[in-house]
C-alpha positions in Angstrom: 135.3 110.6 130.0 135.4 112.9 132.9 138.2 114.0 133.4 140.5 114.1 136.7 143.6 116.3 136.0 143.8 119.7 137.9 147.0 120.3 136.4 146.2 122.8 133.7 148.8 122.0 131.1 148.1 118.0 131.4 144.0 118.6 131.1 144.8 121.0 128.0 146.5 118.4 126.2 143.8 115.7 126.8 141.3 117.6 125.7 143.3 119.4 122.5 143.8 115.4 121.6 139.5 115.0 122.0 139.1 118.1 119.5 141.9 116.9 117.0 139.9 113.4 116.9 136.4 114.9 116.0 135.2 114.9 119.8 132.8 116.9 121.8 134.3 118.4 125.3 132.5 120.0 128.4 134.4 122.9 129.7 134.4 125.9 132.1 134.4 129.4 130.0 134.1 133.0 131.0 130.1 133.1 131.3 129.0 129.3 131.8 130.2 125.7 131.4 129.6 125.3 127.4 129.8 122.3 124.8 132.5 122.6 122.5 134.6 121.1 119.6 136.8 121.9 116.4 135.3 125.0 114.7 136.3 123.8 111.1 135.1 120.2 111.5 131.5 119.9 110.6 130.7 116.1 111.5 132.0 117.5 115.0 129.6 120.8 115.2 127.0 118.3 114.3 127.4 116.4 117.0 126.7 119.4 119.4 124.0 119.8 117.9 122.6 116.2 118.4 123.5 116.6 122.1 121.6 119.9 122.8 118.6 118.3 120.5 118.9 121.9 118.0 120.5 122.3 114.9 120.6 126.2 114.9 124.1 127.5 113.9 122.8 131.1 115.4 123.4 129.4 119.2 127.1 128.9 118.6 129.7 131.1 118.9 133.4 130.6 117.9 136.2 130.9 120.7 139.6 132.7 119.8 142.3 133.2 121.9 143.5 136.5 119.8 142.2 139.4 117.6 145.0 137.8 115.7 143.3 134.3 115.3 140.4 136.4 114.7 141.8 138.1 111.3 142.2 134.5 110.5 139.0 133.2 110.2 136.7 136.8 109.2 137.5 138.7 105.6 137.9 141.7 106.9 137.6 142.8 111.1 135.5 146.1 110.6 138.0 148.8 112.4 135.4 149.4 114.5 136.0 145.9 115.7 139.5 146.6 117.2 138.5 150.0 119.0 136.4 147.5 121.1 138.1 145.1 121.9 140.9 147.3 123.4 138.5 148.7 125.6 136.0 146.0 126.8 136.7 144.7 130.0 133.7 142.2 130.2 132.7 139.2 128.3 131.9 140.8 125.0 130.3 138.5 121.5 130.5 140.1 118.4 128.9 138.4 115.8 131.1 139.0 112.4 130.7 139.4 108.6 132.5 137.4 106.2 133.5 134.5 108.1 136.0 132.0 106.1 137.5 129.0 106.9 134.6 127.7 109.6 132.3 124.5 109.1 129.5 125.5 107.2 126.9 124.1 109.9 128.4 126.4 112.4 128.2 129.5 111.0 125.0 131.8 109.5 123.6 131.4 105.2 124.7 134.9 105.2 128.4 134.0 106.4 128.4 135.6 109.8 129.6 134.4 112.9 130.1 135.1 116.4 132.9 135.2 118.2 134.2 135.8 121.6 137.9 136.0 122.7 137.2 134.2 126.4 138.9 136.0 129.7 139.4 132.2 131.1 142.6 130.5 131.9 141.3 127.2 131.0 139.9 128.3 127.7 142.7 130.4 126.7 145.5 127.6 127.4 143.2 125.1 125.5 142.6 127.8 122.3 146.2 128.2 122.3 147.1 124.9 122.2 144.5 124.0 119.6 145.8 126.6 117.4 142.5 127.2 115.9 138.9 128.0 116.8 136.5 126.2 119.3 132.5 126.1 119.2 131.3 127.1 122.4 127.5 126.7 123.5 126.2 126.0 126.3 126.1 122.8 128.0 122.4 122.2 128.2 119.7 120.4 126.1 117.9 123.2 124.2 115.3 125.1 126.3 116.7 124.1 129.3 118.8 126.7 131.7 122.3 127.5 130.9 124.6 125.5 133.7 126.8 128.6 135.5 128.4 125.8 137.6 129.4 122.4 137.1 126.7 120.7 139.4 123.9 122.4 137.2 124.9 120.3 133.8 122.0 117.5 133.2 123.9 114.0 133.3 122.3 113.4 129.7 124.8 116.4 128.5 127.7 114.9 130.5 127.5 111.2 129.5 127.4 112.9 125.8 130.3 114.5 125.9 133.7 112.4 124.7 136.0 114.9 127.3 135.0 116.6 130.8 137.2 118.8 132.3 137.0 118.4 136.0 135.2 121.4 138.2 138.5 122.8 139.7 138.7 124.4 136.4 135.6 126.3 137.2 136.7 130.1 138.4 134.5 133.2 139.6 134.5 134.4 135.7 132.0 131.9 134.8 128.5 132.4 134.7 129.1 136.6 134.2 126.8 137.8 131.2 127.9 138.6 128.0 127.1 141.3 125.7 126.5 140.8 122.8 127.1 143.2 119.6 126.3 142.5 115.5 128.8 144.6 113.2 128.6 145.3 109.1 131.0 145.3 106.6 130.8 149.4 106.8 131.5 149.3 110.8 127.8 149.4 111.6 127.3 148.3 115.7 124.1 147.0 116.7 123.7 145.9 120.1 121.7 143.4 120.6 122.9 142.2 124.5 124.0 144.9 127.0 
């Protein structure tokens, strides 16, 4: 369903009520327009992967609103962790050790995960109201380029989705680069995207 509420609040709620029933949304996040869904439901992370036509868990990464969620869902946030995320001021990944409490398919056979706390209106209403988690990958069939704007999404990966948000959504953060940064248990940083 493609949706046509501009009014923030009202779009949040339809698509909190997609997530709570298993569904897959399309929406607008700080870098590009990414496929998305309950971070703890595995039957829903699995249906990302059937739309994008890949099954690897490597290409998601988990959406928090907070370093608060954050503590929720990783054993323990390496200090390290904290010191940059007070002073990053761009979209910033950080893939995690000891991640609890996320479906199985989602996250890596050694436990980690990635994880970005979004800069986005949108996704930081919808996170909030969700109260947990959301997958975020991009909204393209595997191979294919990542879609920056709204017009760029194939209409294969739309008519997948159960929940679009409409385009007015769509700000000037998205399609910025992230970085990307891998930590260990003993505070290690290894920057893999700059």
């Amino acid at each position: 369903m493609i949706s046509k509420e501009r009014d923030l609040k009202k779009a949040v709620e339809e698509a909190v009520k997609v997530l709570k029933e298993g569904g897959v949304i399309l929406y607008p996040t700080d870098t590009v327009w990414g496929l998305g869904c309950d971070a703890t439901n595995p039957k829903a992370v699995e249906r990302v992967f059937q739309i994008k036509h890949h099954t690897d868990s490597n290409s998601l990464i988990m959406l928090a609103d907070s370093p608060d969620m954050l503590a929720r869902y990783i054993r323990e946030v390496p200090e390290v962790a904290w010191q940059i995320l007070e002073v990053n001021d761009k979209p910033l990944t950080i893939i995690y050790p000891g991640v609890e409490g996320i479906a199985e398919n989602a996250i890596s056979v050694d436990r980690s995960a990635a994880f970005r706390i979004p800069d986005h209106q949108f996704c930081q209403a919808l996170i909030r109201r969700f109260r947990k988690p959301i997958v975020s990958t991009s909204a393209n069939i595997s191979g294919s380029p990542e879609p920056s704007l709204f017009e760029t999404i194939s209409i294969e990966v739309i008519e997948a989705a159960d929940w679009v948000a409409d385009n007015s959504f769509e700000t000037g953060s998205t399609g910025r680069l992230p970085s990307t940064i891998m930590l260990g248990l003993g505070g290690e940083v290894k920057i893999l995207r700059g």
